[in-house]
C-alpha positions as CSV (number, residue, x, y, z in Angstrom):
1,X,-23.4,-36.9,44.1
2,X,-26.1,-38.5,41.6
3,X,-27.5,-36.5,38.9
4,X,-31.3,-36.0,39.9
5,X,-33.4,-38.5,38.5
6,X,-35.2,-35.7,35.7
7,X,-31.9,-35.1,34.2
8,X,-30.9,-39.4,33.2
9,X,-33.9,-40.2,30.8
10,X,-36.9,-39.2,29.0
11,X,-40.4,-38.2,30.3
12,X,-42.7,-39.8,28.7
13,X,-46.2,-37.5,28.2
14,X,-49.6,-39.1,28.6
15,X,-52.7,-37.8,27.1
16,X,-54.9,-40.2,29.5
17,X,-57.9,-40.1,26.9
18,X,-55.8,-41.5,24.3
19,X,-53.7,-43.7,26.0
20,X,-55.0,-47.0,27.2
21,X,-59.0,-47.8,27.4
22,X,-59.3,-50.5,30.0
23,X,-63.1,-50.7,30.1
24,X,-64.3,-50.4,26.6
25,X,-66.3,-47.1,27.0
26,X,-63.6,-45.5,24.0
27,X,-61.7,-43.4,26.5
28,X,-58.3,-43.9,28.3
29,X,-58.3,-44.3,32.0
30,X,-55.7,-44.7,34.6
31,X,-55.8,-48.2,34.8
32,X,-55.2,-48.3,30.9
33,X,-52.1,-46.6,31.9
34,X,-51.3,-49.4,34.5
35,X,-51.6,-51.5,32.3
36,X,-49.4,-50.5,30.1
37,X,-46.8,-49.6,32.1
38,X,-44.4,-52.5,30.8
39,X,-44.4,-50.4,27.6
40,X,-43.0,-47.5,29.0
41,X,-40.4,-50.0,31.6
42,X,-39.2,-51.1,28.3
43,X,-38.3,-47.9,27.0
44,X,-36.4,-46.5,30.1
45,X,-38.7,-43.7,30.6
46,X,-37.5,-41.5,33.6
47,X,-40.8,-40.1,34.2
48,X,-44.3,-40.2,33.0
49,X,-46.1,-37.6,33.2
50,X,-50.3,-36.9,32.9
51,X,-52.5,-34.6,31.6
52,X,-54.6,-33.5,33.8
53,X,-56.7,-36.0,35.1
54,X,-58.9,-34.3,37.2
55,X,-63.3,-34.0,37.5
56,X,-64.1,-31.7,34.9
57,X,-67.1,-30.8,32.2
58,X,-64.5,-31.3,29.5
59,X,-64.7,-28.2,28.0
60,X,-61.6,-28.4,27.2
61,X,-61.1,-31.9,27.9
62,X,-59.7,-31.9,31.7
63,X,-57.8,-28.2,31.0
64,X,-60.9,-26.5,33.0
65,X,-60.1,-28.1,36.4
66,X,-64.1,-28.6,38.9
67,X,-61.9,-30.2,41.6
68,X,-58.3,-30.4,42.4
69,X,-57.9,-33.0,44.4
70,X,-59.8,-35.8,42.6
71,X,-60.7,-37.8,39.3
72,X,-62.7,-37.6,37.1
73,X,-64.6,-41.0,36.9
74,X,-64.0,-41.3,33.4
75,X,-60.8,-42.3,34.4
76,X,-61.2,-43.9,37.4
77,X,-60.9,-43.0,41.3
78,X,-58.2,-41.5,43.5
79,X,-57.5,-45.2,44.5
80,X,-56.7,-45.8,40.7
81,X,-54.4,-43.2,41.0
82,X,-52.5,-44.5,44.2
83,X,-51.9,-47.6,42.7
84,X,-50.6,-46.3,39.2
85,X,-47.8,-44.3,41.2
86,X,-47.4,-47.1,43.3
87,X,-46.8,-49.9,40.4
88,X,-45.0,-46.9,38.5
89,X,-42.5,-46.4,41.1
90,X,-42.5,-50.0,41.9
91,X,-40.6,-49.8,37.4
92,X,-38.1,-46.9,38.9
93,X,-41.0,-44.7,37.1
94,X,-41.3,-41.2,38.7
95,X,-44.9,-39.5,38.1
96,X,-45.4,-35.6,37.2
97,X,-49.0,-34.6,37.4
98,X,-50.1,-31.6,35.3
99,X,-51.2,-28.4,37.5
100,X,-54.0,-26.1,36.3
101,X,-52.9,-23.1,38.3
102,X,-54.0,-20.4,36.1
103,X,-57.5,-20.8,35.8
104,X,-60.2,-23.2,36.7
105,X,-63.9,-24.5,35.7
106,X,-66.4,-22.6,35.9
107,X,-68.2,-25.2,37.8
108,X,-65.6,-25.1,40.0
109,X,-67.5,-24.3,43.6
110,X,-64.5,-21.2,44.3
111,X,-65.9,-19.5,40.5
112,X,-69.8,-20.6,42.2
113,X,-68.9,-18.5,44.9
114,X,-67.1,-16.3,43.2
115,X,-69.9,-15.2,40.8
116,X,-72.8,-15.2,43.3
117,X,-72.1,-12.0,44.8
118,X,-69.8,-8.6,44.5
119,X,-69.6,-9.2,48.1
120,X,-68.9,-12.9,48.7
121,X,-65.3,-13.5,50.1
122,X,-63.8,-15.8,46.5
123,X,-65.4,-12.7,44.9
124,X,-61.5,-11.3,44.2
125,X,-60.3,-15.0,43.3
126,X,-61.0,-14.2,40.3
127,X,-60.3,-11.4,38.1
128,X,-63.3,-9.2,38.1
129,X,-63.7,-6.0,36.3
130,X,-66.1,-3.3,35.0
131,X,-66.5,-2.7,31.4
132,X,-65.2,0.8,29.6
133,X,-68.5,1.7,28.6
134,X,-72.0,-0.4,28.4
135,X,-71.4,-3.8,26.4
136,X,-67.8,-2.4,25.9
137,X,-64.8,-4.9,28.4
138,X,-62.3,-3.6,30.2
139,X,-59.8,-4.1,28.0
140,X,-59.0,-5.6,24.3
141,X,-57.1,-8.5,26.1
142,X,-58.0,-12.0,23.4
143,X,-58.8,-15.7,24.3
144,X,-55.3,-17.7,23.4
145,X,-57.8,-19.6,21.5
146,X,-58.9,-17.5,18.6
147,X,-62.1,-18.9,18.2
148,X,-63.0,-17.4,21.1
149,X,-61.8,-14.0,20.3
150,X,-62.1,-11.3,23.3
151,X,-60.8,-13.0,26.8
152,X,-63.8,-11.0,29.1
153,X,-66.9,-12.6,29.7
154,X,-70.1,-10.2,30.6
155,X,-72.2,-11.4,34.1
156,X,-75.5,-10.1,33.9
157,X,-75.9,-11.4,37.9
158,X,-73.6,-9.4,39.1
159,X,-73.1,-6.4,36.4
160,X,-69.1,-6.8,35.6
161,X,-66.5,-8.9,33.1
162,X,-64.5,-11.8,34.2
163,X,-61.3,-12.9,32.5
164,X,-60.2,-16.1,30.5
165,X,-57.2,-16.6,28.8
166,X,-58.4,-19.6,27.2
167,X,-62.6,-20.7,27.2
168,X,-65.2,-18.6,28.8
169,X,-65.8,-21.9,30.9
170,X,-62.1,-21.3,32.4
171,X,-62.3,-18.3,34.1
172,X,-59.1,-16.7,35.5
173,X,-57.5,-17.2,38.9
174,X,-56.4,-14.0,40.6
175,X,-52.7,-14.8,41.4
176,X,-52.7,-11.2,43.0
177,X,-55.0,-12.9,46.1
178,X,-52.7,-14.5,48.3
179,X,-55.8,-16.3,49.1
180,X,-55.4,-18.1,45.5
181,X,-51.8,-19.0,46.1
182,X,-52.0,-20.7,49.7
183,X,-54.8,-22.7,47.8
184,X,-52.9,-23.5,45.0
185,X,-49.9,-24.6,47.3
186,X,-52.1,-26.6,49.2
187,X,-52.9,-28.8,46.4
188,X,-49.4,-29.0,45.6
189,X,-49.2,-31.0,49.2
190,X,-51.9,-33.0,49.0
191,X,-50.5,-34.5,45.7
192,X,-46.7,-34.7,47.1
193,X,-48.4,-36.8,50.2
194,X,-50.1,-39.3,47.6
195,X,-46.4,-39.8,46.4
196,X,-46.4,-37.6,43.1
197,X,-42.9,-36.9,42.2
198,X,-43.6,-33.6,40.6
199,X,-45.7,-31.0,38.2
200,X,-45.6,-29.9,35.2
201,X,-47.4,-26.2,35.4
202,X,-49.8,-25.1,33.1
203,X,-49.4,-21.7,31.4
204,X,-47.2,-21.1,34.1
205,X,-46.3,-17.3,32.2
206,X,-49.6,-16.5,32.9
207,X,-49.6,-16.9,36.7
208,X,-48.5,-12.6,36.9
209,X,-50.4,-10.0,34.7
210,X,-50.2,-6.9,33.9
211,X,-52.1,-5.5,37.2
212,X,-53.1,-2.3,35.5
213,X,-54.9,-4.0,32.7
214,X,-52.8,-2.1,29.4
215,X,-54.4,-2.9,26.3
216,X,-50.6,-4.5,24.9
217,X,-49.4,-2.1,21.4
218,X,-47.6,-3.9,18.5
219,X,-43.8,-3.8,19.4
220,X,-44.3,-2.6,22.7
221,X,-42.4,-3.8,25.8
222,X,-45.7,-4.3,27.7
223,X,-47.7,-7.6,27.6
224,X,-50.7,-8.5,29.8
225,X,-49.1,-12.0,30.8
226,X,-45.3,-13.0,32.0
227,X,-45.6,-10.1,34.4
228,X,-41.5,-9.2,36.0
229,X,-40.9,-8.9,38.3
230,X,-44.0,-10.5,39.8
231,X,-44.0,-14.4,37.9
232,X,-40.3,-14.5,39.3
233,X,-41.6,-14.1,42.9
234,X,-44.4,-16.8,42.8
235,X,-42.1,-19.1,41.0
236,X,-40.2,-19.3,43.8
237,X,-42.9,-20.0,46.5
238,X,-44.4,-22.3,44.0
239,X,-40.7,-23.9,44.2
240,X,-40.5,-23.8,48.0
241,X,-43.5,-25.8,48.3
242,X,-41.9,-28.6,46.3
243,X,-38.5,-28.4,48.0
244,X,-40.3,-29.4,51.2
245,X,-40.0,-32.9,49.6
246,X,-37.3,-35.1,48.2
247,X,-36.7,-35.5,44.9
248,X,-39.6,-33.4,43.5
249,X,-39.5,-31.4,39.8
250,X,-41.3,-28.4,38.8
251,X,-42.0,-28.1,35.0
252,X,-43.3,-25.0,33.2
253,X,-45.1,-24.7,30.2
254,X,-43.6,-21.6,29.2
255,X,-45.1,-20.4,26.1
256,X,-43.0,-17.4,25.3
257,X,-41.5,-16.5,21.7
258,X,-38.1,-14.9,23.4
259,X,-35.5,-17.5,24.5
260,X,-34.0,-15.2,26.7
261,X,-37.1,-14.8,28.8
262,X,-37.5,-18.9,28.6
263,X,-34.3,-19.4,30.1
264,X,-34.7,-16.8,32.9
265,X,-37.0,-19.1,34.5
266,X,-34.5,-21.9,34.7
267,X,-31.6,-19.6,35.3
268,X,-32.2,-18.7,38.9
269,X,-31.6,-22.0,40.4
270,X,-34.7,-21.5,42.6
271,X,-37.8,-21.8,40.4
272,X,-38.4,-23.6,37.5
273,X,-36.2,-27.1,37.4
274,X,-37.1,-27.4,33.6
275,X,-38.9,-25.0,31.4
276,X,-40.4,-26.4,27.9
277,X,-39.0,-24.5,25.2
278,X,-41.6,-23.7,22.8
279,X,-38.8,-21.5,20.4
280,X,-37.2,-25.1,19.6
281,X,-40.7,-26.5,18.8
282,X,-41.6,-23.3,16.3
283,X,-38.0,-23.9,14.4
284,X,-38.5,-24.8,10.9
285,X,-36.7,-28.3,9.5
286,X,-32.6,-26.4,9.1
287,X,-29.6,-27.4,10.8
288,X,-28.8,-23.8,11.0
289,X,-32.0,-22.9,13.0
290,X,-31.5,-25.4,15.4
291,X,-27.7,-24.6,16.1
292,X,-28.6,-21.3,16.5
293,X,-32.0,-22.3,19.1
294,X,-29.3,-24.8,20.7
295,X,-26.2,-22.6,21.2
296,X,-28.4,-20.0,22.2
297,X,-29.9,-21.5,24.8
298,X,-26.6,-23.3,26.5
299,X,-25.1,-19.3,26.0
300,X,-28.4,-17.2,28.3
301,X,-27.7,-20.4,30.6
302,X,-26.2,-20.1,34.1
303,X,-24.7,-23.5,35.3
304,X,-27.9,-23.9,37.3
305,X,-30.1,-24.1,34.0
306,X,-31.5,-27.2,32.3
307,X,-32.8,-27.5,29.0
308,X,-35.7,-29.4,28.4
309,X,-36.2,-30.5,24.5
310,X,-39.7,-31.6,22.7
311,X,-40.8,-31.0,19.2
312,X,-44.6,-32.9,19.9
313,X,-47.2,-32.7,22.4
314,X,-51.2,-32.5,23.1
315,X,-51.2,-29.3,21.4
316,X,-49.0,-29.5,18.3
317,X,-48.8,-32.0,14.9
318,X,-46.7,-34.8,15.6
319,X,-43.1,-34.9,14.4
320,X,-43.7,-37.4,11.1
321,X,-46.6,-34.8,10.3
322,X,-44.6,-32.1,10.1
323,X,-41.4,-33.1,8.9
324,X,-41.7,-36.3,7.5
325,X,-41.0,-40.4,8.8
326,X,-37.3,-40.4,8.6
327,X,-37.4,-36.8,10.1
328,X,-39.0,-38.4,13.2
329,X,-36.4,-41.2,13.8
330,X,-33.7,-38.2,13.5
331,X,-35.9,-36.4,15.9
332,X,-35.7,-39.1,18.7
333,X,-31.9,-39.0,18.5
334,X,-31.5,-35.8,18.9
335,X,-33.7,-35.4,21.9
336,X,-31.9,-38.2,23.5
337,X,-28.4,-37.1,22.8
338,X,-28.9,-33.7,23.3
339,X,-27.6,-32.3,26.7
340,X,-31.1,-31.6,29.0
341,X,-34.2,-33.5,29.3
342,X,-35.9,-35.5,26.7
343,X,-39.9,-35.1,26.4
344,X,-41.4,-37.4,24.5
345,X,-45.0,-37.5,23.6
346,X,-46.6,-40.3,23.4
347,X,-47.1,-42.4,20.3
348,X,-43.7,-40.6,19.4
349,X,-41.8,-43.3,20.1
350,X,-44.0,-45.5,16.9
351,X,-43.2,-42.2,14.7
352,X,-46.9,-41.8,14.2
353,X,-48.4,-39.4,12.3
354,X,-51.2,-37.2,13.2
355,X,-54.8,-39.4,12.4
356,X,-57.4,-38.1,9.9
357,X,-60.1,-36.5,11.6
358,X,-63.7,-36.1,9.6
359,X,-65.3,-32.9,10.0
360,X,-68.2,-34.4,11.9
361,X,-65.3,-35.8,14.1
362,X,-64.1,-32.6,15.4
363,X,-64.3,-31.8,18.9
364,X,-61.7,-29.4,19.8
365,X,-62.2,-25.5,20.1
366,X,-58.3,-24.9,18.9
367,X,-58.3,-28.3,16.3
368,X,-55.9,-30.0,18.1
369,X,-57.6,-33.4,17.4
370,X,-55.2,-35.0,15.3
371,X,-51.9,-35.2,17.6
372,X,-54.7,-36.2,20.0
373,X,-56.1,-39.1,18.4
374,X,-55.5,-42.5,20.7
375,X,-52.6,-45.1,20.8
376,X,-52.6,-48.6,18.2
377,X,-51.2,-50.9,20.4
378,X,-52.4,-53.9,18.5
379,X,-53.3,-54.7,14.7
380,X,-56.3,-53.7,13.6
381,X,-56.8,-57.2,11.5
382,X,-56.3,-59.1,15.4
383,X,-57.5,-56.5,17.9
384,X,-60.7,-55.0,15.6
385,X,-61.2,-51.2,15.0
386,X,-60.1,-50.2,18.5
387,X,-56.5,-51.5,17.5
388,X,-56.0,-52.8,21.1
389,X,-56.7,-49.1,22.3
390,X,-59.9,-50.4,23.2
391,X,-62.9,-52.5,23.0
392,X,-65.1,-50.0,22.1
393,X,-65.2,-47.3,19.7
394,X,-62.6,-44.8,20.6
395,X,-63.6,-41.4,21.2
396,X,-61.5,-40.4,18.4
397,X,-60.5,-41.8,15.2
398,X,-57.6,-43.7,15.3
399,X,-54.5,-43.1,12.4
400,X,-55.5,-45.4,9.4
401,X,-51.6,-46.6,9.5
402,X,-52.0,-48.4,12.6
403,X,-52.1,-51.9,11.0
404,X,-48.2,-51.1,10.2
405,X,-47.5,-49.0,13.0
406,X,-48.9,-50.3,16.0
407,X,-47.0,-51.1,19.4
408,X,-47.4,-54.8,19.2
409,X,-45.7,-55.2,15.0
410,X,-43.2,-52.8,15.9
411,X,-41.9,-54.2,19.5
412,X,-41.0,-57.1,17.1
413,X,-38.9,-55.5,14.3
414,X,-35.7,-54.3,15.0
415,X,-36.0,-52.0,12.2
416,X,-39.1,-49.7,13.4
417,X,-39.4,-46.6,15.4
418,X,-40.1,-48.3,18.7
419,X,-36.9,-50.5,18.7
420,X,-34.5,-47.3,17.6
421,X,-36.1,-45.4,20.7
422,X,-35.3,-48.6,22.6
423,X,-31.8,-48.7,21.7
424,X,-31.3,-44.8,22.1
425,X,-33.0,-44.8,25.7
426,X,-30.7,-47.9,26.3
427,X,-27.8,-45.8,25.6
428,X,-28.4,-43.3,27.5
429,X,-28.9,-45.4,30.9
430,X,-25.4,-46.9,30.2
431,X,-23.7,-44.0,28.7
432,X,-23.0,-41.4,31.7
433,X,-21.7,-39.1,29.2
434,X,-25.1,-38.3,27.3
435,X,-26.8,-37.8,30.9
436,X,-24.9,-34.9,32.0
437,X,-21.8,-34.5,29.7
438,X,-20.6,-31.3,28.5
439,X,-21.8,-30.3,25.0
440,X,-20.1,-28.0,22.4
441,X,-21.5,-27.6,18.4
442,X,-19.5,-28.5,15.5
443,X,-19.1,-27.2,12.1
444,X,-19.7,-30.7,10.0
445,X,-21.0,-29.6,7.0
446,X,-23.9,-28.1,4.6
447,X,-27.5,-29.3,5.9
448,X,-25.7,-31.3,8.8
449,X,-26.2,-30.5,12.9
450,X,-23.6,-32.0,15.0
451,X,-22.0,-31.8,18.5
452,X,-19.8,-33.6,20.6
453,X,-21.0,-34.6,24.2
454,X,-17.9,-34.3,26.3
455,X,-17.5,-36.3,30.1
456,X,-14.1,-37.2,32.1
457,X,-13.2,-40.3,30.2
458,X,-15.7,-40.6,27.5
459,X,-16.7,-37.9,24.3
460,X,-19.7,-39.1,21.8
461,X,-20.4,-37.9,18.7
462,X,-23.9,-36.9,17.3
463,X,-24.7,-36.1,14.1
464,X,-27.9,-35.3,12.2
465,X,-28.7,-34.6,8.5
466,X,-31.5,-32.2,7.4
467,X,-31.5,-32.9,3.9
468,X,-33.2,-35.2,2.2
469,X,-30.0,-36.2,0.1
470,X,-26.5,-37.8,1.2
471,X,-24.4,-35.0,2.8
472,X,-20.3,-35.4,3.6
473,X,-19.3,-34.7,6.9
474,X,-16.3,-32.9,7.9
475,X,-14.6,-34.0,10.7
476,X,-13.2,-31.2,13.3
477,X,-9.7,-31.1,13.4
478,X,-10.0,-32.5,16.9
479,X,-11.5,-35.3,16.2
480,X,-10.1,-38.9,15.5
481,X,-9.8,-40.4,11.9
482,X,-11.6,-43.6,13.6
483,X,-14.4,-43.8,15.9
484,X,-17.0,-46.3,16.9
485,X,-20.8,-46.2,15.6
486,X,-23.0,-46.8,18.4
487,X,-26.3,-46.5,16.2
488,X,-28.3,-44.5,13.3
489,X,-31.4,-43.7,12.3
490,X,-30.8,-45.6,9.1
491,X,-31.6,-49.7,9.6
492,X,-28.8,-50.5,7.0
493,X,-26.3,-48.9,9.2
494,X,-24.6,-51.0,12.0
495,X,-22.6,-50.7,14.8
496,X,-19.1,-50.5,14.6
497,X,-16.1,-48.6,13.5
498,X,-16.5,-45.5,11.1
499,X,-14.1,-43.3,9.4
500,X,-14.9,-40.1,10.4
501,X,-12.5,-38.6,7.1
502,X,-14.6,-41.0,4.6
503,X,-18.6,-40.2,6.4
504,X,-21.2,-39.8,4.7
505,X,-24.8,-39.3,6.2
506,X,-27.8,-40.7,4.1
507,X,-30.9,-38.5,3.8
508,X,-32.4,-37.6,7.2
509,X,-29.7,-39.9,8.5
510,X,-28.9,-39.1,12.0
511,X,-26.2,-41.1,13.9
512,X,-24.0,-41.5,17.3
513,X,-20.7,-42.6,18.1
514,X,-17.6,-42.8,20.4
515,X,-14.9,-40.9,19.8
């Protein structure tokens, strides 16, 4: 039987603002994406998958959802949207959609009717409260953006507090309506019938709270979000309405601190198909920490379970930000060889850095800006400032690096980022064994994470160096004295045989080979 489709490459995130501007007004569109679909054929992607896309003030830039079942015309029409799936899955390129689930706009027409009256029928879409005392909210619940501080908002109209986890221009759905959920679900169809191929949820901990509003105390078992066993129960509806079609994924954000309560929504079999594992994505640069994040999570894992590994997206510093250039070639390997599902933000795959944003720049509440800043897909010297982005002035500033690291100069050196994520998703469409192999960790060494990906007939090796000097690496008494080096990090190291009993790694080398 063949391994679904989500488990045999990457998926490739799209930020549709910064992706590809195909009518010069500074902001990507879903055309943009179209057209550059030939870039993400070429690197094997499994999947794309969009940020939401939907008609929306932009409050927070598409996250505070007016209309479900549309787009926003800064990107285009719903008829832009049927042909990108169309020409994606015309490239064997599935599409996940982001879901908004959680809350909405509050120009959305349910919150309109919601706020109009204590009597109108969305009124208990939403979660609606009185206060403790005059001017006081219900509770001491906070925004997850802390510029925002307290998540209530007071309505003089109608005399109570509404809640957002997030802006006060995204009030909270109330996932205790069963109202809400039908309407949710129904979405979820009328996307699956345009031939989406999945979603990734938003927040998705956030879909249960804590129904009798506790204010949560440091240490204390009790939080006001990731409600049990109440989140399990929806999760499995939300996944009912996907099984209904072939082939379809359901991806949750699932920003929770505790890798054991990650992996319980994977481990079930019937909710989550992937959960994004924001403890890997916190783990400082160690090869110790990210053994310990790794094992971990193969040891909570029931065989139904698979991981899902990212270090970058819309919401946090890129990868050569963080950790450094070389770091981010390293990083690409490991995602690929890794057993589970490589996510792969876009722009990743050039190693680019987060962009320099002026103060009079900024236009994010949480100062997400730089990860967010758009994609150089030409020089700047050929394509002008918009560095083949766009025509126009993009709506952010794009990284000053892009004469050197745009898509165009890099698709022709077979020394840059792009071409080393080329060859590693390559290897991974040919190599059966680093789709759904086995995987066991390996004691290699000081400073040095590696692990052995284990098939039938075939075992590879992978090995990455954390330290920034050359490191020796023991070989497990298992392994061969010979093996063959199917690619590293490092340009000036080729393909072919290696002696595992005389390796040595370079600095932030990272490497794979048969064995």
């Amino acid at each position: 039987m063949p391994i679904p489709w989500w488990q045999r490459g990457a998926i490739y995130q799209i930020y549709p603002r910064s992706f590809a501007d195909s009518d010069g007004d500074g902001i990507g569109d879903l055309r943009g994406i179209i057209d550059r679909l030939d870039h993400l054929a070429d690197l094997r992607v499994a999947g794309i998958w969009l940020s939401p896309f939907y008609p929306s003030p932009m409050a927070d830039f598409g996250y505070d959802v007016a209309d479900y079942r549309g787009v926003d015309p800064v990107f285009g029409t719903l008829q832009d949207f049927d042909e990108l799936v169309r020409e994606a899955h015309a490239r064997d390129i599935r599409v996940v959609i982001d879901l908004v689930p959680n809350h909405t706009s509050d120009q959305h027409p349910w919150f309109a009717e919601s706020r109009s009256s204590r009597d109108n029928p969305k009124r208990d879409w939403y979660v609606w409260r009185d206060g403790r005392g005059p001017g006081t909210p219900p509770n001491d619940w906070k925004s997850s953006f802390p510029a925002v501080g307290g998540a209530w908002t007071y309505d003089e109209a109608t005399e109570q507090w509404y809640l957002h986890s997030f802006l006060p221009q995204q009030p909270d759905l109330n996932w205790d309506e069963p109202e809400v959920e039908a309407a949710i679900h129904d979405v979820m169809r009328f996307w699956c019938d345009r031939g989406v191929d999945g979603f990734r949820i938003d927040v998705v901990y956030k879909l249960a709270k804590d129904p009798l509003l506790r204010d949560p105390a440091p240490g204390a078992p009790v939080t006001w979000e990731d409600w049990q066993p109440t989140i399990h129960e929806r999760l499995r509806r939300l996944r009912s309405v996907v099984d209904e079609y072939p082939e379809r994924v359901l991806v949750g954000e699932v920003y929770l601190l505790d890798l054991e309560r990650v992996v319980a929504y994977v481990n079930s079999g019937d909710e989550l198909h992937l959960a994004h594992n924001f403890v890997f994505v916190h783990l400082p640069w160690d090869a110790a920490a990210f053994r310990g994040a790794i094992d971990s999570f193969e040891a909570l894992s029931t065989e139904a379970a698979w991981p899902a590994w990212f270090l970058a997206n819309h919401d946090h510093p890129r990868v050569a930000s963080r950790f450094g250039e070389r770091q981010a070639r390293a990083v690409l390997l490991m995602l690929y060889a890794l057993r589970g599902t490589p996510f792969v933000y876009q722009g990743e795959e050039l190693g680019l850095p987060d962009a320099e944003i002026a103060p009079d720049r900024v236009v994010d509440v949480d100062g997400r800006d730089p990860e967010r800043a758009p994609i150089p897909w030409l020089p700047p010297s050929q394509a002008g400032p918009g560095a083949g982005f766009s025509a126009g002035e993009p709506w952010l500033p794009i990284t000053s690096r892009a004469e050197e690291l745009n898509a165009q100069r890099q698709a022709g050196d077979g020394d840059s980022a792009l071409s080393l994520a080329r060859r590693l998703a390559s290897l991974r469409a040919r190599e059966p064994v680093l789709q759904d192999g086995g995987q066991r960790s390996l004691d290699a060494g000081d400073d040095l994470l590696a692990w052995l990906r284990v098939a039938a007939d075939q075992r590879m090796l992978a090995v990455v160096n954390f330290a920034g000097a050359q490191r020796p690496f023991s070989a497990a008494p298992d392994l061969p004295q010979t093996a063959r080096l199917e690619l590293s990090t490092d340009p000036g190291r080729g393909p072919g045989p290696l002696d595992l009993r005389d390796l040595t790694l370079g600095p932030y080398e990272a490497l794979l080979a048969h064995v």
